[in-house]
PyMOL Python script that loads the backbone (N, CA, C, O; Angstrom):
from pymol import cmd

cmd.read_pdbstr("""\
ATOM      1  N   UNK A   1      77.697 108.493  67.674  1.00  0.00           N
ATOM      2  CA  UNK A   1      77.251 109.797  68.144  1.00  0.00           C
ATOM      3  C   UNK A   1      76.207 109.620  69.250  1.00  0.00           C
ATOM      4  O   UNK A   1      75.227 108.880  69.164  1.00  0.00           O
ATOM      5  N   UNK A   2      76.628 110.610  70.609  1.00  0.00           N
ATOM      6  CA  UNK A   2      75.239 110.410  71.328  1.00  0.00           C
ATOM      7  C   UNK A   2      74.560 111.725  71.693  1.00  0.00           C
ATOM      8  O   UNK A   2      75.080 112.651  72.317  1.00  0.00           O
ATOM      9  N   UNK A   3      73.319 111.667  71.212  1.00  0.00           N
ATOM     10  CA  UNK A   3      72.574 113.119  71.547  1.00  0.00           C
ATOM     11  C   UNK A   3      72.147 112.805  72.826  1.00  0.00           C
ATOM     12  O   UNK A   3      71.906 111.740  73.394  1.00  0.00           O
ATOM     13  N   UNK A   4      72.107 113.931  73.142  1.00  0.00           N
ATOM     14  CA  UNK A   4      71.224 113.926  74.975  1.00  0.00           C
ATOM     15  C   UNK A   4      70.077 115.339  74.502  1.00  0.00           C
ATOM     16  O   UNK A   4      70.324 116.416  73.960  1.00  0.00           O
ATOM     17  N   UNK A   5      68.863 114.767  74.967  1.00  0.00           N
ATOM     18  CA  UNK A   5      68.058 115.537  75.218  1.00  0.00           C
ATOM     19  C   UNK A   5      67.911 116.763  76.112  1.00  0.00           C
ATOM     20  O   UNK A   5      68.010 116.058  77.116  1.00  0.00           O
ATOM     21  N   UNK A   6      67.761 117.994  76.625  1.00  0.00           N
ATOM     22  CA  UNK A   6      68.383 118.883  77.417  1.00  0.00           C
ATOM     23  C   UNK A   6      66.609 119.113  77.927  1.00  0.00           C
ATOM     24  O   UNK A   6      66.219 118.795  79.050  1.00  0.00           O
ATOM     25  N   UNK A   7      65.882 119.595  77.069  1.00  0.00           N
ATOM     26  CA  UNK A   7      64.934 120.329  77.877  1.00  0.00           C
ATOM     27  C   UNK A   7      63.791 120.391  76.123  1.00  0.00           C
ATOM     28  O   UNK A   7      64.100 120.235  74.941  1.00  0.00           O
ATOM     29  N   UNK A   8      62.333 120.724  76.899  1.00  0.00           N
ATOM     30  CA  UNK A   8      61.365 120.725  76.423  1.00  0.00           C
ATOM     31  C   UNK A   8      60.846 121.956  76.548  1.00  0.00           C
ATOM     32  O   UNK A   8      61.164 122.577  77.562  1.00  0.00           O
ATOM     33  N   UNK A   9      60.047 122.521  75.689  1.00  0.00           N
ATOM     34  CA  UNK A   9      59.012 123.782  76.220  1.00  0.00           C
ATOM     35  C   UNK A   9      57.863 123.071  75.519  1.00  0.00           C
ATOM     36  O   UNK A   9      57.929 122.763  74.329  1.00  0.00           O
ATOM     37  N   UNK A  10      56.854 122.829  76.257  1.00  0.00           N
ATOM     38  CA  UNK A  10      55.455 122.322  75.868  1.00  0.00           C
ATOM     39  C   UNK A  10      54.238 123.390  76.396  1.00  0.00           C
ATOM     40  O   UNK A  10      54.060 123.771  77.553  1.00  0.00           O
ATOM     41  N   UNK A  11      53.299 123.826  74.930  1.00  0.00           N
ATOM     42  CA  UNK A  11      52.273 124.969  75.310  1.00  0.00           C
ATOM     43  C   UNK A  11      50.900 124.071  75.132  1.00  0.00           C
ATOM     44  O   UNK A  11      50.809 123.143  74.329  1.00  0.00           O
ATOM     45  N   UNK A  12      49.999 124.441  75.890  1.00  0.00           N
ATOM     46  CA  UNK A  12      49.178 123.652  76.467  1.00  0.00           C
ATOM     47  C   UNK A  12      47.946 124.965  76.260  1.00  0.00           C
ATOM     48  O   UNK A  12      48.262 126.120  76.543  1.00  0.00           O
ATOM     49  N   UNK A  13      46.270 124.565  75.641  1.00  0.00           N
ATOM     50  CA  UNK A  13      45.372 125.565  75.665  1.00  0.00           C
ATOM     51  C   UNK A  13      44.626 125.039  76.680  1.00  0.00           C
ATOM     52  O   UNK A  13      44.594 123.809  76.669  1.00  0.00           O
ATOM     53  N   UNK A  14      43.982 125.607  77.602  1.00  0.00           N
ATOM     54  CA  UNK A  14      43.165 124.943  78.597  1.00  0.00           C
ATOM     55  C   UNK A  14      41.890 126.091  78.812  1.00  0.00           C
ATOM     56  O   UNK A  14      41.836 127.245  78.387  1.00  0.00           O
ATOM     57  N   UNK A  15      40.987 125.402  79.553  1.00  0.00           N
ATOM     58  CA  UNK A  15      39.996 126.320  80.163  1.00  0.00           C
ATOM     59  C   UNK A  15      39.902 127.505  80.978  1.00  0.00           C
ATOM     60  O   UNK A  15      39.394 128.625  80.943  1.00  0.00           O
ATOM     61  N   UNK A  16      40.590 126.797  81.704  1.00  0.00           N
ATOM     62  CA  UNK A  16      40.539 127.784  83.131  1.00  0.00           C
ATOM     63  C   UNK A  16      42.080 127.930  84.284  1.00  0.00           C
ATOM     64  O   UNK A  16      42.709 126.985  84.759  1.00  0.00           O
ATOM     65  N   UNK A  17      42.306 129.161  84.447  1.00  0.00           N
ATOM     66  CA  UNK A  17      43.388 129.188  85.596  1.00  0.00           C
ATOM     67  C   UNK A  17      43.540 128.197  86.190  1.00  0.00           C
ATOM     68  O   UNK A  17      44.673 127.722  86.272  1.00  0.00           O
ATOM     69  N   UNK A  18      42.478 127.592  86.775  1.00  0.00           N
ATOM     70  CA  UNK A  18      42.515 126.539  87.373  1.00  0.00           C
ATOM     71  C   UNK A  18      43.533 125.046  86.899  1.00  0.00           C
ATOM     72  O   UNK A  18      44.592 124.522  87.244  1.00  0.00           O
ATOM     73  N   UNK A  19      42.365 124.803  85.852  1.00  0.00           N
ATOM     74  CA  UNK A  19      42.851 123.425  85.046  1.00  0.00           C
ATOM     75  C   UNK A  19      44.994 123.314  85.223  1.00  0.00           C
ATOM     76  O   UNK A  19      45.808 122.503  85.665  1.00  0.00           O
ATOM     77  N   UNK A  20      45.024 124.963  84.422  1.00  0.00           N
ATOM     78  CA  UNK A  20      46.405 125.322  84.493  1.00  0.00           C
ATOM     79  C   UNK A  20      47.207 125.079  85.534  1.00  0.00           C
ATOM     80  O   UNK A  20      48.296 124.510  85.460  1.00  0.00           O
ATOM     81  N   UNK A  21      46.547 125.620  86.799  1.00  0.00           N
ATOM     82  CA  UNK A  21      47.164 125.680  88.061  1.00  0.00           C
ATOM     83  C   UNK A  21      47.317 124.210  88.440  1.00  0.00           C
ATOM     84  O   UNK A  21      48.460 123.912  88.786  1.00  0.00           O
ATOM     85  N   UNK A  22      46.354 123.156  88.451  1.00  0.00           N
ATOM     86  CA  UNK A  22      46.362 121.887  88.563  1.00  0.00           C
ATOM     87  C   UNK A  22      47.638 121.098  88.117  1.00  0.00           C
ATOM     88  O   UNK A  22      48.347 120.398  88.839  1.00  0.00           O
ATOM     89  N   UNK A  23      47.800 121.374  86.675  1.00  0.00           N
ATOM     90  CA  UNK A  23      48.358 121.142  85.921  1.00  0.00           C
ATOM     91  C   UNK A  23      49.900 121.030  86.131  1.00  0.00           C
ATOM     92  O   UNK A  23      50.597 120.046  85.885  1.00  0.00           O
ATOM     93  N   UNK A  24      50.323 122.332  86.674  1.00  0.00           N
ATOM     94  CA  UNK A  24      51.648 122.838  86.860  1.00  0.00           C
ATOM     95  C   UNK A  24      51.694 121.986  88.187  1.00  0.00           C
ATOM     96  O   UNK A  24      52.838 121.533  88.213  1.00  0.00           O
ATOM     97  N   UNK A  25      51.033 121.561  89.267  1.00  0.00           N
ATOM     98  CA  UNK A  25      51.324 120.710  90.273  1.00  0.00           C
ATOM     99  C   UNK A  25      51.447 119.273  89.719  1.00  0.00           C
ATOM    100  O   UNK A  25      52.361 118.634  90.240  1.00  0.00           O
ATOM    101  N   UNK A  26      50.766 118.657  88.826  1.00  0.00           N
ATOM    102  CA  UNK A  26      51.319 117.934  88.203  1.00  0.00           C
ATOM    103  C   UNK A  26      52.575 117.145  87.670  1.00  0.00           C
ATOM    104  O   UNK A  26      52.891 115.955  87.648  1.00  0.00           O
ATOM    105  N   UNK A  27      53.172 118.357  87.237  1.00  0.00           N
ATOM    106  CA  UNK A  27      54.417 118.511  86.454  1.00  0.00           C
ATOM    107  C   UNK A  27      55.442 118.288  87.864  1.00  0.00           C
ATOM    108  O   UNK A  27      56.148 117.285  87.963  1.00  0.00           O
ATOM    109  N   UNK A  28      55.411 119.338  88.895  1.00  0.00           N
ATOM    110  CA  UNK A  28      56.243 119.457  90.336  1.00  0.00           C
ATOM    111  C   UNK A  28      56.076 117.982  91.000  1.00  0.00           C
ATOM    112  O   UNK A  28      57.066 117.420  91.468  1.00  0.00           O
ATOM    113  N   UNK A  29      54.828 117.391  91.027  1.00  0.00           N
ATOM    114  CA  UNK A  29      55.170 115.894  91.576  1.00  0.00           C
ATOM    115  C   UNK A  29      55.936 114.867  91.036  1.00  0.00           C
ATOM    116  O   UNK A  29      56.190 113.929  91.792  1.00  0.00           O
ATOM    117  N   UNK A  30      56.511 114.821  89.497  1.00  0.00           N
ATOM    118  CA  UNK A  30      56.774 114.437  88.534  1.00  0.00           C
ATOM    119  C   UNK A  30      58.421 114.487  88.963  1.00  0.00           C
ATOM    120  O   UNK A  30      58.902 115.559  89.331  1.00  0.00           O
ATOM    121  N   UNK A  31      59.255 113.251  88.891  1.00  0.00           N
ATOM    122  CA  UNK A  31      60.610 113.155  89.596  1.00  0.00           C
ATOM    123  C   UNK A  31      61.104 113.243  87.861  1.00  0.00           C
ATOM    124  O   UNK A  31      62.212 113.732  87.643  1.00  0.00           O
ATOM    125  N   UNK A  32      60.704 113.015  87.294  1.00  0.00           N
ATOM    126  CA  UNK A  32      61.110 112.898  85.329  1.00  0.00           C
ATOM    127  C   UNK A  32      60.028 113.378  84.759  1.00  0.00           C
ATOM    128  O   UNK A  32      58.859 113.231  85.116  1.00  0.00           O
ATOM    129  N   UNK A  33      60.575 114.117  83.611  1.00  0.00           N
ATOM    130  CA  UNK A  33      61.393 115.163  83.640  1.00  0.00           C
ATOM    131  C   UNK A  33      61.338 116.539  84.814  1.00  0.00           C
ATOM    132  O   UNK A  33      60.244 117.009  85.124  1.00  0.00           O
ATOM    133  N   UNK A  34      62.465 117.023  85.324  1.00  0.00           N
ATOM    134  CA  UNK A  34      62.076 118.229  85.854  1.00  0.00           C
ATOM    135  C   UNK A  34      61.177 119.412  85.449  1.00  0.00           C
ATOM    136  O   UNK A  34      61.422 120.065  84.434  1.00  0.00           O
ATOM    137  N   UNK A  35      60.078 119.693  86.296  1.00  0.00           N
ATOM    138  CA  UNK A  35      60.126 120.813  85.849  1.00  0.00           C
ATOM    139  C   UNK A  35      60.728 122.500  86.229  1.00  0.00           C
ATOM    140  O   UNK A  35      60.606 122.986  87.354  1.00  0.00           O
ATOM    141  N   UNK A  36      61.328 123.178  85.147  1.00  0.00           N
ATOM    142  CA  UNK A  36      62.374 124.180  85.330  1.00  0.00           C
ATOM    143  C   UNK A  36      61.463 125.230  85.727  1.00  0.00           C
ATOM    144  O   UNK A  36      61.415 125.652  86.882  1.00  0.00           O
ATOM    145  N   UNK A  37      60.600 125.737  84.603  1.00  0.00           N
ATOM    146  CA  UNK A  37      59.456 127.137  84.518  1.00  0.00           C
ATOM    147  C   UNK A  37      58.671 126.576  84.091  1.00  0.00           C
ATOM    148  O   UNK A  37      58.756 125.441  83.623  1.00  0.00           O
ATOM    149  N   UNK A  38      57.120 127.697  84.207  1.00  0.00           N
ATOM    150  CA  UNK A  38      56.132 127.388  84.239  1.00  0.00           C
ATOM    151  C   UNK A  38      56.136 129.392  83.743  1.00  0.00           C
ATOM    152  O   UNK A  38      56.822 130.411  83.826  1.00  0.00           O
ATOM    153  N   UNK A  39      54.501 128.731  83.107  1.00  0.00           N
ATOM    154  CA  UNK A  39      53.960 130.667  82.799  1.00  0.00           C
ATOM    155  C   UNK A  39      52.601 130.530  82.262  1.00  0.00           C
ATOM    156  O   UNK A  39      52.459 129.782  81.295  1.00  0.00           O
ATOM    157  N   UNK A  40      51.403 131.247  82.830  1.00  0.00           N
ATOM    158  CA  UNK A  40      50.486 130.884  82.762  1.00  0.00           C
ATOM    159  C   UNK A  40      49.817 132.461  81.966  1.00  0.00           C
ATOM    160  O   UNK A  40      49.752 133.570  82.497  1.00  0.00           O
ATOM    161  N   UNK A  41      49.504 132.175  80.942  1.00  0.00           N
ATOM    162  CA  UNK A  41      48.813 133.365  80.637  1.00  0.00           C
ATOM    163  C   UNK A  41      47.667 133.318  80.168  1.00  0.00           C
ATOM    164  O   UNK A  41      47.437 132.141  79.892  1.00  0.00           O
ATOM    165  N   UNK A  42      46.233 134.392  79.756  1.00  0.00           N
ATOM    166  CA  UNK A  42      45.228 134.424  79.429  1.00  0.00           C
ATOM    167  C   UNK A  42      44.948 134.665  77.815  1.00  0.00           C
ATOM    168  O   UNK A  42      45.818 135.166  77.102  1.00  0.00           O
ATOM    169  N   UNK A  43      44.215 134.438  77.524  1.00  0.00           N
ATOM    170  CA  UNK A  43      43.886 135.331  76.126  1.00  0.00           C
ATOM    171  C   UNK A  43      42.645 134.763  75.805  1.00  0.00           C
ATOM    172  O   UNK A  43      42.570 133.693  75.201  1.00  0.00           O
ATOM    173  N   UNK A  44      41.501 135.514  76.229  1.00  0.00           N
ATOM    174  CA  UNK A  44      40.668 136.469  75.717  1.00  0.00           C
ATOM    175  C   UNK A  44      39.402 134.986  76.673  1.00  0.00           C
ATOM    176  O   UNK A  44      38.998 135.204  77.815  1.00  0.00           O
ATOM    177  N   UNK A  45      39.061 133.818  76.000  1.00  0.00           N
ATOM    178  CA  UNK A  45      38.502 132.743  77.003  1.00  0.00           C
ATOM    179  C   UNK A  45      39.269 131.403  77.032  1.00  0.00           C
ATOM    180  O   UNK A  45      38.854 130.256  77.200  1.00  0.00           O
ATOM    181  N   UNK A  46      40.575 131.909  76.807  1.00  0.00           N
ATOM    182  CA  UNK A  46      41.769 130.776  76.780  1.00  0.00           C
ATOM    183  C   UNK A  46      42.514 130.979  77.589  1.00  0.00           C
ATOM    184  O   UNK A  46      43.111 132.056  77.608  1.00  0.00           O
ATOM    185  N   UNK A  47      42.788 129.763  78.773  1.00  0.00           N
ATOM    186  CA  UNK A  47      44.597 129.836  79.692  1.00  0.00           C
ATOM    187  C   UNK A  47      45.433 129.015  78.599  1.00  0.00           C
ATOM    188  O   UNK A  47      45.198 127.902  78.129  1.00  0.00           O
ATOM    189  N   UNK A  48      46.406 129.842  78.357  1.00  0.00           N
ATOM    190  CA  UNK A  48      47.505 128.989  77.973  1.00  0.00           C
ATOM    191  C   UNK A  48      48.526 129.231  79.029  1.00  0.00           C
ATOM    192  O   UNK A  48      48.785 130.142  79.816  1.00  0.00           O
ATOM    193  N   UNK A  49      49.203 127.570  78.613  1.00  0.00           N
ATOM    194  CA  UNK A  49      50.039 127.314  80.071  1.00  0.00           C
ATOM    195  C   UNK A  49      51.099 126.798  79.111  1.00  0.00           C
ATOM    196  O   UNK A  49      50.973 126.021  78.164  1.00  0.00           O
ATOM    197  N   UNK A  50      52.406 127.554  79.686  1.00  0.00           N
ATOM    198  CA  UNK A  50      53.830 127.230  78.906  1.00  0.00           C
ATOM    199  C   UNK A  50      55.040 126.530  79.641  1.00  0.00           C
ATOM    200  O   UNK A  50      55.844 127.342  80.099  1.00  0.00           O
ATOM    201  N   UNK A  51      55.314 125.332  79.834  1.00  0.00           N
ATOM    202  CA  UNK A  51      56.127 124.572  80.787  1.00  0.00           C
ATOM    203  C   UNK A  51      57.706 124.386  80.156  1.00  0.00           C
ATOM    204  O   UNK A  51      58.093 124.408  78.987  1.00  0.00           O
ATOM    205  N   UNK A  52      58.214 124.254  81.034  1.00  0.00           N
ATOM    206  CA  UNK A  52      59.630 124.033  80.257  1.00  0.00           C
ATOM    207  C   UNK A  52      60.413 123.043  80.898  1.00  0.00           C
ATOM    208  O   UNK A  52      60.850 123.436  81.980  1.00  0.00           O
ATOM    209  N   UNK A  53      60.707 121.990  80.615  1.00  0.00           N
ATOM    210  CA  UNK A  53      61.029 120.839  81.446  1.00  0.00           C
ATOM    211  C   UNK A  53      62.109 120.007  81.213  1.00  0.00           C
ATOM    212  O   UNK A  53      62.135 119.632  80.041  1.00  0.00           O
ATOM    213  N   UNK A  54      62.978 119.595  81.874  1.00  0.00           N
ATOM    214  CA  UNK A  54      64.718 119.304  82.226  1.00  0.00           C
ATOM    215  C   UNK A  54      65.309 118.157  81.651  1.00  0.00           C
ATOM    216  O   UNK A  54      66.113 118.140  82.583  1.00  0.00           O
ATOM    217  N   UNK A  55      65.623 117.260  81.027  1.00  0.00           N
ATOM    218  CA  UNK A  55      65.883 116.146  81.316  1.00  0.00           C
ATOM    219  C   UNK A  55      67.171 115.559  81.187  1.00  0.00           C
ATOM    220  O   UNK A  55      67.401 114.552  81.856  1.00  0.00           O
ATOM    221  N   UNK A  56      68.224 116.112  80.288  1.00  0.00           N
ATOM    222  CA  UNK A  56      69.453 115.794  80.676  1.00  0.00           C
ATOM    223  C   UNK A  56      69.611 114.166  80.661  1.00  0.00           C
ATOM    224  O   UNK A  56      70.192 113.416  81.445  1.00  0.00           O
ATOM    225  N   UNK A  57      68.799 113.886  79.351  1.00  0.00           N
ATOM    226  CA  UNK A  57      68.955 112.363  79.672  1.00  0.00           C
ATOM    227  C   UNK A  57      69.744 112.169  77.931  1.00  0.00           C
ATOM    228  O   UNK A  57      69.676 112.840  76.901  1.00  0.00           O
ATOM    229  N   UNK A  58      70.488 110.854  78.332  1.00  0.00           N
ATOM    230  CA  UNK A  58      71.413 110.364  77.051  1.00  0.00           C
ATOM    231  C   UNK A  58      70.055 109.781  76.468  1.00  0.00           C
ATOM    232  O   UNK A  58      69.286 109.021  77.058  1.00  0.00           O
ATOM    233  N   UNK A  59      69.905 110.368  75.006  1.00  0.00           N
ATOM    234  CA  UNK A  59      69.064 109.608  74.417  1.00  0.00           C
ATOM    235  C   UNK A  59      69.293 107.678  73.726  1.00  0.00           C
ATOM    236  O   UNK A  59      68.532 106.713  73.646  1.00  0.00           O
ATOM    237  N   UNK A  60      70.153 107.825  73.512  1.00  0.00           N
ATOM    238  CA  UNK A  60      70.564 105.923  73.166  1.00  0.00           C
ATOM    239  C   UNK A  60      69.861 105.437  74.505  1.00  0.00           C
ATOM    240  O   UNK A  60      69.095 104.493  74.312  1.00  0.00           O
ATOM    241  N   UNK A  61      69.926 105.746  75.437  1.00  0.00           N
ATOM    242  CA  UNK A  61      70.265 104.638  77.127  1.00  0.00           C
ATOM    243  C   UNK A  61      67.923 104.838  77.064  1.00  0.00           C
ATOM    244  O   UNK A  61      67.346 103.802  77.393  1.00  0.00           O
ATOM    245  N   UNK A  62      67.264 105.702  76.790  1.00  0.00           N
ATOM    246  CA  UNK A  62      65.904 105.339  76.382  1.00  0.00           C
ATOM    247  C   UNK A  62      65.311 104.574  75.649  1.00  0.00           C
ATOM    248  O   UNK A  62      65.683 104.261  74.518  1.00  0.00           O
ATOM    249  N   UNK A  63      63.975 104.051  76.407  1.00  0.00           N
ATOM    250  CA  UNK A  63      63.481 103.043  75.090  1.00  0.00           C
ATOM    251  C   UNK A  63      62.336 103.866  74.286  1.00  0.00           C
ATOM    252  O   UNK A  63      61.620 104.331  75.172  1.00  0.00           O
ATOM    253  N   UNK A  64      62.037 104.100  73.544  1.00  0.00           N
ATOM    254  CA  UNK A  64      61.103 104.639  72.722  1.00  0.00           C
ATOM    255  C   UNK A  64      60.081 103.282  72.221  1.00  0.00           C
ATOM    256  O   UNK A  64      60.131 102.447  71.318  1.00  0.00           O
ATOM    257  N   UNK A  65      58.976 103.650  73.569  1.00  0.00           N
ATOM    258  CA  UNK A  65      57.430 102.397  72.158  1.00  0.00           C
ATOM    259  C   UNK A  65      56.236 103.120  71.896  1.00  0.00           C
ATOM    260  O   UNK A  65      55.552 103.962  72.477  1.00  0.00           O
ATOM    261  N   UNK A  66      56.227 102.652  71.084  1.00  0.00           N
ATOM    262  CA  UNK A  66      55.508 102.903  69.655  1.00  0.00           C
ATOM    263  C   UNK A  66      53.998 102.547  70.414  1.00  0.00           C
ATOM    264  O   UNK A  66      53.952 101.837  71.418  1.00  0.00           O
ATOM    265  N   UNK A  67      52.904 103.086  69.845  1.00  0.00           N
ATOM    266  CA  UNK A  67      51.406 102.876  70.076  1.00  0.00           C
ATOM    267  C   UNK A  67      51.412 101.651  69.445  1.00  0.00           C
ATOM    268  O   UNK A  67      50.371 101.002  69.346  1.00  0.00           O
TER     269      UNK A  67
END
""", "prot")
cmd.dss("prot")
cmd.show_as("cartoon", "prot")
cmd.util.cbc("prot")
cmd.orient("prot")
């Protein structure tokens, strides 16, 4: 059996618009995984930042290491 990984949504609490905004350029310089969307919202003295990112990769053909 081979699974392929398709895509991620990773939520992120941060400080400031900023940090966020940084952040999401981050992700765009990044050739692996793509990133698809991005969404940056507030709540209350929290940015949360919600990414959603591509990868379309065969999982067997990855190496997975361990800490």
């Amino acid at each position: 059996m081979m699974a392929k990984l398709l895509k991620t949504t990773e939520v992120f609490e941060l400080a400031s618009k900023q940090e966020a905004e940084e952040m999401v350029l981050k992700f765009k310089g990044e050739k692996f995984p793509v990133l698809k969307d991005y969404k940056i919202t507030s709540n209350g003295d929290t940015v949360i930042l919600e990414v959603v990112k591509e990868f379309n990769s065969e999982l067997d053909r990855m190496r997975f290491e361990g800490p």
